[in-house]
C-alpha positions as CSV (number, residue, x, y, z in Angstrom):
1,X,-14.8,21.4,-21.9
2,X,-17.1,19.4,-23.5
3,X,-14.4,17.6,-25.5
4,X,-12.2,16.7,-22.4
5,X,-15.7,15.1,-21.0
6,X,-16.2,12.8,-24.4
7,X,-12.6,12.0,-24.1
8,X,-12.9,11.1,-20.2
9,X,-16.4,9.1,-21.4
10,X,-14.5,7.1,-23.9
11,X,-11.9,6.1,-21.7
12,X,-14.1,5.4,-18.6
13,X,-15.9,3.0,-21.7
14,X,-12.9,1.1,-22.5
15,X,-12.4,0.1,-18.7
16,X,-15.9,-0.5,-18.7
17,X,-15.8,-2.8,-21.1
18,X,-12.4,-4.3,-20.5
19,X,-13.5,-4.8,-17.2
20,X,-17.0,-7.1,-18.5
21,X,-15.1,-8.7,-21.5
22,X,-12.3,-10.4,-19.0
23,X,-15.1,-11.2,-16.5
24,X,-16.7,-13.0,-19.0
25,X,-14.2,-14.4,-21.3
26,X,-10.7,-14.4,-19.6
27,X,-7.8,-12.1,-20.4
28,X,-6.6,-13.9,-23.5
29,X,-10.1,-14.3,-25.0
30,X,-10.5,-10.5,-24.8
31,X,-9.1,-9.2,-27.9
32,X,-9.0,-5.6,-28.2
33,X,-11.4,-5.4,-31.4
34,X,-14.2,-6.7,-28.7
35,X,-12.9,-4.1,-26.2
36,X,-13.8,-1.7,-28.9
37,X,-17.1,-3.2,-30.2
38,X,-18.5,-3.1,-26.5
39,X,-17.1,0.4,-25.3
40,X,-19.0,1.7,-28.8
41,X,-15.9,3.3,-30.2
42,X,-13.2,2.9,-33.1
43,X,-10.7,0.1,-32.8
44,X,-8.0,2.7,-33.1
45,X,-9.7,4.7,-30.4
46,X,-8.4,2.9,-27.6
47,X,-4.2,3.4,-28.6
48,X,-5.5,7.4,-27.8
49,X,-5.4,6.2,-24.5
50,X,-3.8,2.9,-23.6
51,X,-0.4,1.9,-25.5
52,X,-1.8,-2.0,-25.9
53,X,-3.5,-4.4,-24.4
54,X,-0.9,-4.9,-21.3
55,X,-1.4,-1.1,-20.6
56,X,-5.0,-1.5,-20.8
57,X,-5.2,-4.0,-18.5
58,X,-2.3,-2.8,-16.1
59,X,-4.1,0.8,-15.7
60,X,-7.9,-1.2,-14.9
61,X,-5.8,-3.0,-12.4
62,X,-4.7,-0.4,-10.6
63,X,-7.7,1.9,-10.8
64,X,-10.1,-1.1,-9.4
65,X,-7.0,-1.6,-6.9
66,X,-7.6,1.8,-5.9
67,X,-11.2,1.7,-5.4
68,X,-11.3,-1.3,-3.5
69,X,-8.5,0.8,-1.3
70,X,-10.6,4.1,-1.1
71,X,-13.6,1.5,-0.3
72,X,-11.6,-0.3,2.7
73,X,-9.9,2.2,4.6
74,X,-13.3,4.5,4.5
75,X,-13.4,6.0,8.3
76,X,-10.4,3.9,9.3
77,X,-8.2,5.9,11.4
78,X,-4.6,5.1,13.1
79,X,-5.7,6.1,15.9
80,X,-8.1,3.3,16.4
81,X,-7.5,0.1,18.7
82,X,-5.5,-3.0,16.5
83,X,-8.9,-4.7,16.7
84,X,-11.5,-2.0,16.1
85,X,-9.3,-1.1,12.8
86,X,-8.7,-4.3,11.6
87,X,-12.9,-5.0,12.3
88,X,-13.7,-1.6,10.4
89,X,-11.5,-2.6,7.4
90,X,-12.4,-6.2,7.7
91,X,-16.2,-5.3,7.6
92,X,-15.4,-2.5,4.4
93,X,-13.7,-5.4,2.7
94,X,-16.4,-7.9,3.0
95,X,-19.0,-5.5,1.6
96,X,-16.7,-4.3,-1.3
97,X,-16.1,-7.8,-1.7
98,X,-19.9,-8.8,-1.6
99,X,-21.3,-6.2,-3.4
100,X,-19.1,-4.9,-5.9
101,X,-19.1,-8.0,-7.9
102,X,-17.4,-7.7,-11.8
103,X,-14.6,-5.6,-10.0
104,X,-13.9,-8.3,-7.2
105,X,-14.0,-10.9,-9.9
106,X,-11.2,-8.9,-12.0
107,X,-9.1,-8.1,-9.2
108,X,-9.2,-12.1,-8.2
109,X,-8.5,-13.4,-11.5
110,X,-5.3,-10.3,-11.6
111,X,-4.1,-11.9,-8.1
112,X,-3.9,-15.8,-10.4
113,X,-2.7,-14.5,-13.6
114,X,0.6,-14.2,-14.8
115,X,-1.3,-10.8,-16.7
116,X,-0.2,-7.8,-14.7
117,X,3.3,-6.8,-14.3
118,X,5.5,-7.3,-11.3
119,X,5.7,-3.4,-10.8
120,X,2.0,-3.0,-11.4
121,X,1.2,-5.7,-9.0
122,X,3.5,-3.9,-6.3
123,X,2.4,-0.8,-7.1
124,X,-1.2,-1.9,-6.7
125,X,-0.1,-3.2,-3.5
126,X,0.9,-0.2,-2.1
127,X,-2.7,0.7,-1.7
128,X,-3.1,-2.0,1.2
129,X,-0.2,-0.2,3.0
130,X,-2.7,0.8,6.0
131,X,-3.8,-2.9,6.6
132,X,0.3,-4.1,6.5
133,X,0.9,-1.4,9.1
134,X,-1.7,-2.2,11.2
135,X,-0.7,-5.8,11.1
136,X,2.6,-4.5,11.7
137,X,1.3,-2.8,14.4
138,X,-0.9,-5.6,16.1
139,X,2.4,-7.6,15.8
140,X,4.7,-4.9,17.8
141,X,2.2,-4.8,20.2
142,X,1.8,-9.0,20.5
143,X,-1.8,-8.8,19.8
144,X,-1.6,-10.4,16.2
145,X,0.7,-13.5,15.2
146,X,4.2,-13.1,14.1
147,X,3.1,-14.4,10.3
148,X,3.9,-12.7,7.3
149,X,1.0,-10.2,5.6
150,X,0.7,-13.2,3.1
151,X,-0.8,-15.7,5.5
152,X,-2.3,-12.9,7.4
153,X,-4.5,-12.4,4.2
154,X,-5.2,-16.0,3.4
155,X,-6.9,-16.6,7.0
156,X,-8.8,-13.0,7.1
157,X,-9.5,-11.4,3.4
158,X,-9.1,-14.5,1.0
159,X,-11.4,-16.3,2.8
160,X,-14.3,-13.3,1.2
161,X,-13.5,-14.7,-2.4
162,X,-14.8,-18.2,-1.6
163,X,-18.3,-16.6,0.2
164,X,-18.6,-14.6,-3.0
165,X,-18.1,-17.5,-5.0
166,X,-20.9,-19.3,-3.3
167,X,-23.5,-15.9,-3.2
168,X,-22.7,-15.6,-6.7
169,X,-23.8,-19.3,-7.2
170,X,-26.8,-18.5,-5.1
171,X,-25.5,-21.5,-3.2
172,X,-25.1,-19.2,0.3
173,X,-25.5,-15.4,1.3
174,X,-24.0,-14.2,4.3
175,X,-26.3,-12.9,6.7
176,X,-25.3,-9.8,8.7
177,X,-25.4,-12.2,11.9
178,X,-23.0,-14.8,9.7
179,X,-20.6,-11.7,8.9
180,X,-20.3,-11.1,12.4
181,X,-19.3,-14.4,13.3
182,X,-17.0,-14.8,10.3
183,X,-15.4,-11.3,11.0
184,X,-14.7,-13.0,14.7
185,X,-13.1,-16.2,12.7
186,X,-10.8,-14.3,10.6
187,X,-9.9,-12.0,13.8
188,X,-9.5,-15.2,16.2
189,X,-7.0,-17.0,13.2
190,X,-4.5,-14.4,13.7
191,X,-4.8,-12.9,17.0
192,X,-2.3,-13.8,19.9
């Protein structure tokens, strides 16, 4: 037992570190010998676990992707109004988003770089599949715009990235009062 926990630690330290070393320096400026230097381990160490570099990156991706997912659909239920679900999600987004910092950085600079695969990047995507549908939804019902998920996401979840950008510069924090009224921005851009 003990062994399978050092194993599991090792790993987790590899993500870890992948996950500070891209932040910092880029994907291409993050060679593994610097993986393995931060994480604390042997250079071969990290081929016990990840095939290369691409693998190592593509398995982050989707394990972020996955948190962020587990993060924004917390308490969201189908059953729910189009607008109460989207505001519950919107609101789980926006404080992943705002508060989860190195892990909303990564999965920004995945979404701009040519980095992770086309099948990881779908695959990854597949944990948004509550949000499509209740867009999907909002559309049946003629409560949300007939435009596709894309612009839906540009007008209500993108927009999170630049207000990160600027809390992270200490330039401007949302207030709780400011997330209320940019929630209502982001839900008046793509209702009916």
């Amino acid at each position: 037992m003990i062994k399978k926990e050092k194993i599991s630690d090792k790993r987790t330290a590899l993500l870890n570190a992948t996950l500070t070393l891209v932040n910092n320096h880029g994907f291409h400026n993050t060679p593994m010998s610097k993986i393995a230097k931060l994480a604390g381990v042997a250079p071969a160490t990290i081929y016990l676990y990840f095939e290369n570099k691409q693998d190592l990156v593509n398995k982050l991706y989707l394990e972020v992707k996955e948190d962020f997912s587990n993060c924004a659909f917390e308490g969201y239920s189908e059953d729910l109004s189009v607008k109460k679900g989207f505001e519950l999600i919107w609101f789980n987004i926006a404080n992943y988003k705002l508060s989860q910092i190195k892990e909303t950085n990564f999965l920004t600079q995945c979404d701009n770089s040519p980095m992770i695969e086309e099948e990881i990047r779908v695959e990854g995507l597949k944990h948004l599949q509550p949000l499509l549908n209740l867009w999907q939804r909002g559309k049946n019902e003629g409560i949300i715009k007939p435009l596709t998920d894309y612009v839906l996401y540009a007008f209500t979840i993108y927009p999170l990235s630049f207000l990160l950008g600027m809390q992270e510069r200490d330039i401007h924090t949302l207030s709780e009062t400011e997330k209320q009224e940019t929630f209502k921005a982001a839900w008046d851009a793509i209702r009916m």
